[in-house]
MIKOLFI-841046 format. One record per residue (C-alpha): residue number from 0; residue in one letter; x, y, z. Coordinates in nm, 4 decimals, m for minus. Each point is the difference from the previous one (the first is absolute). Example, Ala and Ser with C-alpha at 12.3 -4.5 7.8 and 13.67 -1.06 7.14 Angstrom:
<recs>
<rec nr="0" rest="A" xx="1.2300" yy="m0.4500" zz="0.7800"/>
<rec nr="1" rest="S" xx="0.1370" yy="0.3440" zz="m0.0660"/>
</recs>
This chain:
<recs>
<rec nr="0" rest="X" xx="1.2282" yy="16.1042" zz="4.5280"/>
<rec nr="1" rest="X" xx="0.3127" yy="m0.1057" zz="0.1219"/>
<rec nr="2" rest="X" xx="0.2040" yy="0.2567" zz="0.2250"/>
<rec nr="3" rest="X" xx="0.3229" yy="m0.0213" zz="0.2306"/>
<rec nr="4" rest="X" xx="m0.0251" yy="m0.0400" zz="0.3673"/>
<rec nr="5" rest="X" xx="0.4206" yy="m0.0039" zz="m0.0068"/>
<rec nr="6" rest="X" xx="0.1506" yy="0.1336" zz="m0.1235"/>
<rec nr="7" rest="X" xx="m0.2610" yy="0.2440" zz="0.0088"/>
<rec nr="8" rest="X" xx="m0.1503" yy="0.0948" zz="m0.3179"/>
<rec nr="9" rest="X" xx="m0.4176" yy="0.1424" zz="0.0413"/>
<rec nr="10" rest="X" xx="m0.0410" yy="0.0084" zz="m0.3471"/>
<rec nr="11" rest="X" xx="m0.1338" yy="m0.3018" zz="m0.2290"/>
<rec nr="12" rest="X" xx="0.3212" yy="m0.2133" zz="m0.1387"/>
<rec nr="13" rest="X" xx="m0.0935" yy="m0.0989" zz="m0.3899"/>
<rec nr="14" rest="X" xx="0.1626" yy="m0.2733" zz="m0.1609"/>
<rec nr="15" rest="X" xx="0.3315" yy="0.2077" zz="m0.1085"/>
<rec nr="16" rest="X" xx="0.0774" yy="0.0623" zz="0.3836"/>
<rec nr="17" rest="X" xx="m0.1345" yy="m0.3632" zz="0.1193"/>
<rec nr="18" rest="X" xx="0.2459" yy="m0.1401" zz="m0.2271"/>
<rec nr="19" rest="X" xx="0.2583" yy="0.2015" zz="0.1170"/>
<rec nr="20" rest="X" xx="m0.0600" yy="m0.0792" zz="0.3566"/>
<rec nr="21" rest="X" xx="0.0631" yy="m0.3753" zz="m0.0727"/>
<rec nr="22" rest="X" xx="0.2913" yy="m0.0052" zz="m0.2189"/>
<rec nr="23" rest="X" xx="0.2356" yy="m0.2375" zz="0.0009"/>
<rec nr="24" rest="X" xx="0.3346" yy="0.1650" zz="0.1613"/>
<rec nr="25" rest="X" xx="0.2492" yy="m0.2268" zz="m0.2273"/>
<rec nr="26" rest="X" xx="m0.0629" yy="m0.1575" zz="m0.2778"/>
<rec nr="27" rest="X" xx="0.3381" yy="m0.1639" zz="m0.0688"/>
<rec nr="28" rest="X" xx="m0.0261" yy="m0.2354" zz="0.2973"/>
<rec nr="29" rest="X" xx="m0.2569" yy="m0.2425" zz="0.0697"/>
<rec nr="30" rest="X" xx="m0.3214" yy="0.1523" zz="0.2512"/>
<rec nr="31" rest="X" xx="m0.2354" yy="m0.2485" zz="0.1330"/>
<rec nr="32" rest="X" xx="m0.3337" yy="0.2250" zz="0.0650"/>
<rec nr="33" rest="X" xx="m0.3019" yy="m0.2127" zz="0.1494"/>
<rec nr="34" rest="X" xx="m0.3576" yy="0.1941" zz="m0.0171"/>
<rec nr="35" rest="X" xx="m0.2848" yy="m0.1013" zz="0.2242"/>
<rec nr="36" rest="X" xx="m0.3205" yy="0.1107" zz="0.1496"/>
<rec nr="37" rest="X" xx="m0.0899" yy="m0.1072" zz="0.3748"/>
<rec nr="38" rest="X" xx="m0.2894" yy="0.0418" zz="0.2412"/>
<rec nr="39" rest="X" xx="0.0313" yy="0.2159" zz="0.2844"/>
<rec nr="40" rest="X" xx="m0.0107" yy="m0.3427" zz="0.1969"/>
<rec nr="41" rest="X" xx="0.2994" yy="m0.1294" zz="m0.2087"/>
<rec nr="42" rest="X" xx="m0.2301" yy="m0.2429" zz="m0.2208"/>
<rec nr="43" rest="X" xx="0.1464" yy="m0.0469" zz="m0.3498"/>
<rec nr="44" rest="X" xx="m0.3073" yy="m0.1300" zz="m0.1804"/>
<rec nr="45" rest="X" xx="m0.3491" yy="0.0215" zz="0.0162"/>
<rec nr="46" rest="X" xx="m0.2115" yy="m0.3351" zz="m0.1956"/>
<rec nr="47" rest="X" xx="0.3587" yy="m0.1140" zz="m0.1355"/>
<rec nr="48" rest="X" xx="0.0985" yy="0.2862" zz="m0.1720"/>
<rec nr="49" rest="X" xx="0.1691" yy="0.3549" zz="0.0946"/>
<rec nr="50" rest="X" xx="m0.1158" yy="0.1837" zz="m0.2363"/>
<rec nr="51" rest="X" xx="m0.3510" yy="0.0658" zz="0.1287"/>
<rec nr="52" rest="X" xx="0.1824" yy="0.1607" zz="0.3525"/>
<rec nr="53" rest="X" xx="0.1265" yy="0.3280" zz="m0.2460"/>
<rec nr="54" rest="X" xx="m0.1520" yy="0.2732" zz="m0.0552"/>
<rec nr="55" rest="X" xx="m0.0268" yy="0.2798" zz="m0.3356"/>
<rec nr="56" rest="X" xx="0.3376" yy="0.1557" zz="0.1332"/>
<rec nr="57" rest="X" xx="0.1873" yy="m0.3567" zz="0.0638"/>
<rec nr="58" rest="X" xx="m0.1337" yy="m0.1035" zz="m0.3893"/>
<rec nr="59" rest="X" xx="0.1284" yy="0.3152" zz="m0.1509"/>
<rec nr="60" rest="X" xx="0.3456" yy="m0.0321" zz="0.2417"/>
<rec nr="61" rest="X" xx="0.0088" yy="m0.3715" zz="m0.1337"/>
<rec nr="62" rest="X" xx="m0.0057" yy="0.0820" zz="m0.3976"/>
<rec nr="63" rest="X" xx="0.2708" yy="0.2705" zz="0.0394"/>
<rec nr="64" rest="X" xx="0.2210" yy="m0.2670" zz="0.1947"/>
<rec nr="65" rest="X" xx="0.0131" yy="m0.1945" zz="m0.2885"/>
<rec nr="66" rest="X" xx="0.0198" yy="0.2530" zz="m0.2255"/>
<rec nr="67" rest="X" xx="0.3542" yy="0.0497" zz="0.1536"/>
<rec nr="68" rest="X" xx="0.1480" yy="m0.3611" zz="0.0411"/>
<rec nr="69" rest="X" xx="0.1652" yy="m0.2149" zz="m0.2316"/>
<rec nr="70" rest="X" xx="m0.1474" yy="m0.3217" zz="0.0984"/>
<rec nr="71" rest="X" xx="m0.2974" yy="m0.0932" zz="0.2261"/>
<rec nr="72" rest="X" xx="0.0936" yy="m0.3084" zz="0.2279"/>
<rec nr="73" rest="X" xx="m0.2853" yy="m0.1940" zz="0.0807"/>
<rec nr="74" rest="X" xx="m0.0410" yy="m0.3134" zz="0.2158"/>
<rec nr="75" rest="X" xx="m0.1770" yy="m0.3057" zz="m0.1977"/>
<rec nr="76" rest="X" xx="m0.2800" yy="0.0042" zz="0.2711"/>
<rec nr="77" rest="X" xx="m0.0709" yy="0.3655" zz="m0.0650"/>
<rec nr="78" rest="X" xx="m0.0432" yy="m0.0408" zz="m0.3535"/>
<rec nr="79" rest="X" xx="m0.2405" yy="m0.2705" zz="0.0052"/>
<rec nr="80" rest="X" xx="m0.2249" yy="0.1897" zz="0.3190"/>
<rec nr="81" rest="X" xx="0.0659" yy="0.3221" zz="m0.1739"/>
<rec nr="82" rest="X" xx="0.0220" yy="m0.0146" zz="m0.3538"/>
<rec nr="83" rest="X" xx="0.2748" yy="0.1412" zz="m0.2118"/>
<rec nr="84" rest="X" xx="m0.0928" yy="m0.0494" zz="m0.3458"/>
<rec nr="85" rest="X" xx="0.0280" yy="0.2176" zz="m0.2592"/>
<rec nr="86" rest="X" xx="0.1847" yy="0.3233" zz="0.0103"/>
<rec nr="87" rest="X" xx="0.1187" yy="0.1516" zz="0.3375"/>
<rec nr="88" rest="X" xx="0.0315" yy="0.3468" zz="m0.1275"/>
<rec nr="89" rest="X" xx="m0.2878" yy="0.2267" zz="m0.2055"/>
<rec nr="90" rest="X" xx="0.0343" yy="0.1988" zz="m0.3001"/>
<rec nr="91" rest="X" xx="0.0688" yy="0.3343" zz="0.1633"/>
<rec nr="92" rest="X" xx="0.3491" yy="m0.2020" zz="0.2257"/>
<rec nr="93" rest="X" xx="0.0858" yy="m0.2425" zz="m0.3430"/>
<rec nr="94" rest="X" xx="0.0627" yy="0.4224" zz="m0.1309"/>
<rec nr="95" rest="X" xx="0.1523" yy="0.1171" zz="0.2681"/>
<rec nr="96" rest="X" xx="0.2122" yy="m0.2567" zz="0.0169"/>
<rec nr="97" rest="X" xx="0.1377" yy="0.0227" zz="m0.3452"/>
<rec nr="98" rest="X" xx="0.0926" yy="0.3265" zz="0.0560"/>
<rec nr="99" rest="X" xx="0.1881" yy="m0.0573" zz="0.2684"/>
<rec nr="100" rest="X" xx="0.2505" yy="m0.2624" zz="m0.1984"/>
<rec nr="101" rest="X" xx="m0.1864" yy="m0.3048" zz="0.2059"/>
<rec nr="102" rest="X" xx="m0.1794" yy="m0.2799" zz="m0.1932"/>
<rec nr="103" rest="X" xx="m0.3590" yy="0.0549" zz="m0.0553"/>
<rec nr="104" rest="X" xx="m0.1018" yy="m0.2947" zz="0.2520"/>
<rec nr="105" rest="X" xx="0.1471" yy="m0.0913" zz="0.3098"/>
<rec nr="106" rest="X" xx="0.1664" yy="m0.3827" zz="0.0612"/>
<rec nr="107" rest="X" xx="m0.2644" yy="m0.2380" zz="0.1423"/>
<rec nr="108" rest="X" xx="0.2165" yy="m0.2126" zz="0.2407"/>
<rec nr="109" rest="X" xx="m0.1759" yy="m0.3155" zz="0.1801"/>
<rec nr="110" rest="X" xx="0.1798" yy="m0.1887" zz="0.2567"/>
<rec nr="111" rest="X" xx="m0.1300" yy="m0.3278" zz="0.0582"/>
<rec nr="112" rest="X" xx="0.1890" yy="m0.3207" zz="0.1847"/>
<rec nr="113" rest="X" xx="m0.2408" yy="m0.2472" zz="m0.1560"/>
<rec nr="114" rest="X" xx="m0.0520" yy="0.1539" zz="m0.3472"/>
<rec nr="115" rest="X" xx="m0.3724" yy="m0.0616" zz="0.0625"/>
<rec nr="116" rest="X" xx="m0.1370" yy="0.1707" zz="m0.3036"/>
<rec nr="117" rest="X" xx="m0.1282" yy="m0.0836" zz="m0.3050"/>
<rec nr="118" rest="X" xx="0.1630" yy="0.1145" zz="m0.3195"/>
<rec nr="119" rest="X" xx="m0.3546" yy="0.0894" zz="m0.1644"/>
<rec nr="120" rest="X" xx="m0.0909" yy="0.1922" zz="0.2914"/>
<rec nr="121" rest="X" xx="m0.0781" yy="0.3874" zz="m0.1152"/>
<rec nr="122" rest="X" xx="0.2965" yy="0.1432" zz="0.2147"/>
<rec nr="123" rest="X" xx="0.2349" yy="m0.1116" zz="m0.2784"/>
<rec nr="124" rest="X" xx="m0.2511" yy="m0.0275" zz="m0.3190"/>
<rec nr="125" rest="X" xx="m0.0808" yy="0.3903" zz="0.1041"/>
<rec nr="126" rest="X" xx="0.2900" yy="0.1333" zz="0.1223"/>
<rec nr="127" rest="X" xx="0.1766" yy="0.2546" zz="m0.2333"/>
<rec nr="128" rest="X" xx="0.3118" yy="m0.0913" zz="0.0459"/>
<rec nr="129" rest="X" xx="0.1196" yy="m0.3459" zz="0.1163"/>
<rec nr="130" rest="X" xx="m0.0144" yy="m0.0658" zz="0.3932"/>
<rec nr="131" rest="X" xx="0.3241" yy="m0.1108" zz="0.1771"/>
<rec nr="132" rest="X" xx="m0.0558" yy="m0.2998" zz="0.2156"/>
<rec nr="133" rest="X" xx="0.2298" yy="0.0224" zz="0.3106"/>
<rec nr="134" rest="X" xx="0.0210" yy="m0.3790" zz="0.1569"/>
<rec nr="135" rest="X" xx="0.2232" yy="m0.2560" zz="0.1497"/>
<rec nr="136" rest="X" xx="0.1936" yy="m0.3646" zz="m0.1188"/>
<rec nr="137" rest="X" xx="m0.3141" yy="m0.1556" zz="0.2569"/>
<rec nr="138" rest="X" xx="m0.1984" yy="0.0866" zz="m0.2313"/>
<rec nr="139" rest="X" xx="m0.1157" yy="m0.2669" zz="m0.2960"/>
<rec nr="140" rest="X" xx="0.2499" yy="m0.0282" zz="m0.3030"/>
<rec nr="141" rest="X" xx="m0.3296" yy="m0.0591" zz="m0.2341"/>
<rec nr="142" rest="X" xx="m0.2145" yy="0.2675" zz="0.1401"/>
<rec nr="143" rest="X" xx="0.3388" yy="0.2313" zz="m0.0447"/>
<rec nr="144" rest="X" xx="0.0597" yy="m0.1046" zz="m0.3541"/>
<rec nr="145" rest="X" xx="m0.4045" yy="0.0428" zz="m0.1101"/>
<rec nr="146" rest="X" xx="m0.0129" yy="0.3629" zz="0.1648"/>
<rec nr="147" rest="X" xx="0.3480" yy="0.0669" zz="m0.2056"/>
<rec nr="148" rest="X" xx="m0.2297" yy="0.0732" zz="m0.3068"/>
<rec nr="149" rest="X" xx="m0.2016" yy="0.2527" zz="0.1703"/>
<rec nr="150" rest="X" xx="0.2162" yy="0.1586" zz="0.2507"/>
<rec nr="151" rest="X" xx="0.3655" yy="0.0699" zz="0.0414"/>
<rec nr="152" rest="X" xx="0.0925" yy="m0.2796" zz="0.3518"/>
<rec nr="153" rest="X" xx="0.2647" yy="0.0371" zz="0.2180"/>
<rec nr="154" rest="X" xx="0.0949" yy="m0.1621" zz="0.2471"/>
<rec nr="155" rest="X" xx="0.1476" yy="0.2016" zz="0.3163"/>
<rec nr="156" rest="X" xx="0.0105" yy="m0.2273" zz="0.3017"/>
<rec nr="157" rest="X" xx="m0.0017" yy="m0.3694" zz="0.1109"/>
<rec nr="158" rest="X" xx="m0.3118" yy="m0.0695" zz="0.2096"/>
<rec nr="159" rest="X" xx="m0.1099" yy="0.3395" zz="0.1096"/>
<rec nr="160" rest="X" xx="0.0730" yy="0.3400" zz="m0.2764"/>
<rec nr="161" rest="X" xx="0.3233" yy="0.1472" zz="0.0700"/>
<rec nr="162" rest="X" xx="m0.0627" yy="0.3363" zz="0.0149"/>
<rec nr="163" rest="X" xx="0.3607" yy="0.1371" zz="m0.1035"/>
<rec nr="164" rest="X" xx="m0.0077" yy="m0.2593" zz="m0.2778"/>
<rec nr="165" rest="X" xx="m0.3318" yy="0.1544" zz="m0.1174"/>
<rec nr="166" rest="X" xx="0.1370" yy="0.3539" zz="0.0453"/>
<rec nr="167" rest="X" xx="0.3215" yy="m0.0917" zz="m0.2081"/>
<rec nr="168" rest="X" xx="m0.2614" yy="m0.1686" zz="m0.3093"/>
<rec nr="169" rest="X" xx="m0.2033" yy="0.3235" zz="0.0268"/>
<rec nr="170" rest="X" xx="0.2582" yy="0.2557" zz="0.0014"/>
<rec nr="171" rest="X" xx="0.1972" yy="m0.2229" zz="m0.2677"/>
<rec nr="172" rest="X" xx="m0.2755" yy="0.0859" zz="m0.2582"/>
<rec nr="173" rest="X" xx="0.0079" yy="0.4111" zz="0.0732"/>
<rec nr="174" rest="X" xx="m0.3157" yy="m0.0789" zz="0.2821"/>
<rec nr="175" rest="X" xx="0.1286" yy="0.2364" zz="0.2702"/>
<rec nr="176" rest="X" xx="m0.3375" yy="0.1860" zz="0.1028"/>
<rec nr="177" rest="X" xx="m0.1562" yy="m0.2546" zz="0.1338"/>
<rec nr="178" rest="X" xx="m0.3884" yy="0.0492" zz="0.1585"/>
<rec nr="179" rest="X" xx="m0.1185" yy="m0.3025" zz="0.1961"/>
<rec nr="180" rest="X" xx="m0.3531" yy="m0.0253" zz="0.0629"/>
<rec nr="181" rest="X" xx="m0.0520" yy="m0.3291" zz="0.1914"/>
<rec nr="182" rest="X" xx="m0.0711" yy="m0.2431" zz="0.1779"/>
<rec nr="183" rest="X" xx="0.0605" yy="m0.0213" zz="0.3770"/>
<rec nr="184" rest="X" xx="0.3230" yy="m0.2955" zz="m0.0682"/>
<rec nr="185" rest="X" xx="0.1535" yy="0.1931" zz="m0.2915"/>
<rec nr="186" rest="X" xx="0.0183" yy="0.3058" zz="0.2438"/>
<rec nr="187" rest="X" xx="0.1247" yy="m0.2284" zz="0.2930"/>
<rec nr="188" rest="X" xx="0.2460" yy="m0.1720" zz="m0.2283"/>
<rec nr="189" rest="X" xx="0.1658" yy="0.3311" zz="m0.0874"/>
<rec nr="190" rest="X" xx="0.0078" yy="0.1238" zz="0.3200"/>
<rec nr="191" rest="X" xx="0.1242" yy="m0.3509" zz="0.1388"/>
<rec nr="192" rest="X" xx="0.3053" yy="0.0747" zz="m0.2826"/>
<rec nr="193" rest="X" xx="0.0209" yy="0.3743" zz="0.0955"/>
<rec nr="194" rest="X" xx="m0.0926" yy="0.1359" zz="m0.2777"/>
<rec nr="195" rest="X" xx="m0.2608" yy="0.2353" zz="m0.0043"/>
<rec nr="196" rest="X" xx="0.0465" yy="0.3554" zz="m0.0512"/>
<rec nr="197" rest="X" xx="m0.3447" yy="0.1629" zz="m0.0016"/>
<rec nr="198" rest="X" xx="m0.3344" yy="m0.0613" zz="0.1270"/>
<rec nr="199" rest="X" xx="m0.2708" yy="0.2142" zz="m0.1457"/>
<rec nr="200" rest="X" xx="m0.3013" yy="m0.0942" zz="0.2399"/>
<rec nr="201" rest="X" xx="m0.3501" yy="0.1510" zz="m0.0439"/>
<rec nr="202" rest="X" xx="m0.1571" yy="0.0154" zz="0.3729"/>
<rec nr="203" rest="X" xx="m0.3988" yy="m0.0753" zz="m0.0997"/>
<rec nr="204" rest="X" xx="m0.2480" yy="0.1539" zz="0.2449"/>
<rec nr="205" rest="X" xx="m0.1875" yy="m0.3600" zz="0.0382"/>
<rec nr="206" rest="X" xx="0.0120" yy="m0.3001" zz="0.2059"/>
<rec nr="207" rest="X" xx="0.0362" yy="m0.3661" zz="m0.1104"/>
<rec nr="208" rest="X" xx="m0.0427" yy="m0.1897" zz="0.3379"/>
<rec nr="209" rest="X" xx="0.0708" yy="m0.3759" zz="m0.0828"/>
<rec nr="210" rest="X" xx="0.2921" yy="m0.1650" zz="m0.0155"/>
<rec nr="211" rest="X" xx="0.1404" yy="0.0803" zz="m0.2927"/>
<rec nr="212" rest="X" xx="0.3877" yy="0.0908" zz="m0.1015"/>
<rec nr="213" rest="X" xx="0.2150" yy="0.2798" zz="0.0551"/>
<rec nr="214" rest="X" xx="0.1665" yy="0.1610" zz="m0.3014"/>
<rec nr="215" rest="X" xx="0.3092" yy="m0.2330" zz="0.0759"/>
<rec nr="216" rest="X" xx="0.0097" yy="m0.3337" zz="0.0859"/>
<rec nr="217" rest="X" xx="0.3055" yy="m0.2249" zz="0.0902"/>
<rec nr="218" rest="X" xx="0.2944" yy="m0.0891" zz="0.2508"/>
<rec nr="219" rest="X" xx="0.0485" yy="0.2747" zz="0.2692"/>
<rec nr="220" rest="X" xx="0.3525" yy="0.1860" zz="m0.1017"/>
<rec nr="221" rest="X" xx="0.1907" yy="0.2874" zz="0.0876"/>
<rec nr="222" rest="X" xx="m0.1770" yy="0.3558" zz="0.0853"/>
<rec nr="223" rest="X" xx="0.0448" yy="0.2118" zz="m0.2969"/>
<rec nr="224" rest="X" xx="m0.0440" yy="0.3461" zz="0.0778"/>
<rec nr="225" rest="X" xx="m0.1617" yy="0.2204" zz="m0.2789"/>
<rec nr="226" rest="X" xx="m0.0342" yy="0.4185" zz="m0.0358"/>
<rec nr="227" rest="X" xx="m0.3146" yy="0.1271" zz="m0.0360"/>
<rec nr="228" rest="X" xx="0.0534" yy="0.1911" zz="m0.3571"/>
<rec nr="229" rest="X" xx="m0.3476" yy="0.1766" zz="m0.0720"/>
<rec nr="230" rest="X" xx="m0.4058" yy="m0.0307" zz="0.1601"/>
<rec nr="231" rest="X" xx="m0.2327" yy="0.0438" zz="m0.3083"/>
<rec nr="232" rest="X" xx="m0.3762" yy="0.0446" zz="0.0775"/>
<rec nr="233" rest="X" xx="m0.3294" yy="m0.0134" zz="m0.1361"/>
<rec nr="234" rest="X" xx="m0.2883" yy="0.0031" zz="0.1876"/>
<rec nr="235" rest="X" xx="0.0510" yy="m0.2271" zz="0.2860"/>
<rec nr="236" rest="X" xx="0.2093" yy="m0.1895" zz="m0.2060"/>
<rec nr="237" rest="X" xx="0.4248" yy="0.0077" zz="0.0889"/>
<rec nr="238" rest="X" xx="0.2636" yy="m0.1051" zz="m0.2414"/>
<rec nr="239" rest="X" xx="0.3265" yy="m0.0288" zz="0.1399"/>
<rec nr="240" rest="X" xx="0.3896" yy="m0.0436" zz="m0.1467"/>
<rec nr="241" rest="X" xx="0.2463" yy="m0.1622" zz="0.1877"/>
<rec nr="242" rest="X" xx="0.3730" yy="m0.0741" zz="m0.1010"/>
<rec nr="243" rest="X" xx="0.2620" yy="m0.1686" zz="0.1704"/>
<rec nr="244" rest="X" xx="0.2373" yy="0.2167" zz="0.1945"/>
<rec nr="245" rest="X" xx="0.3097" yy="m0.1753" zz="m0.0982"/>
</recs>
């Protein structure tokens, strides 16, 4: 069961008041929400993949998170380590979506510089709706114009992704709520570009040891200061809320 350390709440939070805890404060202008889970020694991964460091609570936490966005922004890396085919929501959220005026399924959004992926792969033959492809004019014309007839491409940046560029595609096509779950350069990028305006970080009781990455990865920038919203808890497990306090 999942209870409130702070504010303080003793008794168990069901999905009605979890959901409510994470709500998006504005939906008319464009929230860039990144969701991770870390060991307590600050490793991001454990055998390649995050999702083994998360416990029943973080799972649970994870599902209702999407239940809420609009799109799920996902770095091409993360994809192909984690696997996001098929549909990102269950029966029970498709429902509860509906009747909340959203569309049954969340956006699937991929950004990828090299456009590495193959149009028969099951992230776009599976997907309910049709992924957005997020990329950059470096990126091959060919490999661009083949992944047209599977995805909807475009381009938002030179070289490297211009974050406000991608911001101003999303938000151009109603994609406001925005839930970004990975990797380590998508969340450096952002916060390179200033733009992130919650973490939601599951602490996991366990330790990684190695060398392995942090949740973020990329040029050192400006301190952002966040405020500590809410401490969720089950267990030994913490899930924290941050915003930015501007």
């Amino acid at each position: 069961m999942i209870t409130s350390l702070y504010p303080q709440h003793d008794a168990p939070l069901d999905d009605g008041e979890l959901l409510e805890a994470y709500a998006y404060r504005d939906s008319t202008q464009v929230c860039a929400r990144f969701n991770f889970v870390s060991a307590a020694d600050g490793g991001a991964s454990h055998e390649g993949v995050s999702g083994r460091l998360g416990g029943a609570a973080d799972k649970r936490v994870f599902s209702l998170l999407r239940r809420l966005c609009d799109a799920v922004v996902v770095g091409a890396g993360t994809v192909r380590a984690e696997g996001y085919a098929g549909e990102l929501v269950d029966e029970q959220s498709q429902q509860w979506r509906l009747d909340h005026g959203m569309s049954a399924h969340p956006a699937l959004v991929i950004i990828s510089g090299s456009l590495d992926l193959e149009p028969d792969a099951q992230i776009f033959t599976l997907s309910p709706v049709r992924p957005i492809l997020l990329t950059t004019d470096h990126a091959p014309a060919a490999r661009r114009e083949q992944l047209a007839g599977v995805a909807h491409v475009a381009v938002a940046g030179s070289e490297e992704l211009d974050v406000e560029a991608a911001l101003n595609v999303l938000s151009g096509r109603g994609l406001t709520r925005l839930l970004c779950e990975g990797g380590p350069g998508v969340f450096g990028s952002f916060q390179t570009a200033d733009r992130v305006d919650e973490l939601c970080l599951t602490l996991s009781p366990t330790l990684t040891g190695g060398t392995g990455p942090r949740i973020a990865k990329g040029p050192e920038h400006a301190l952002q200061n966040l405020r500590l919203d809410h401490i969720l808890r089950e267990g030994s497990e913490l899930l924290l809320r941050y915003s930015r306090t501007d």
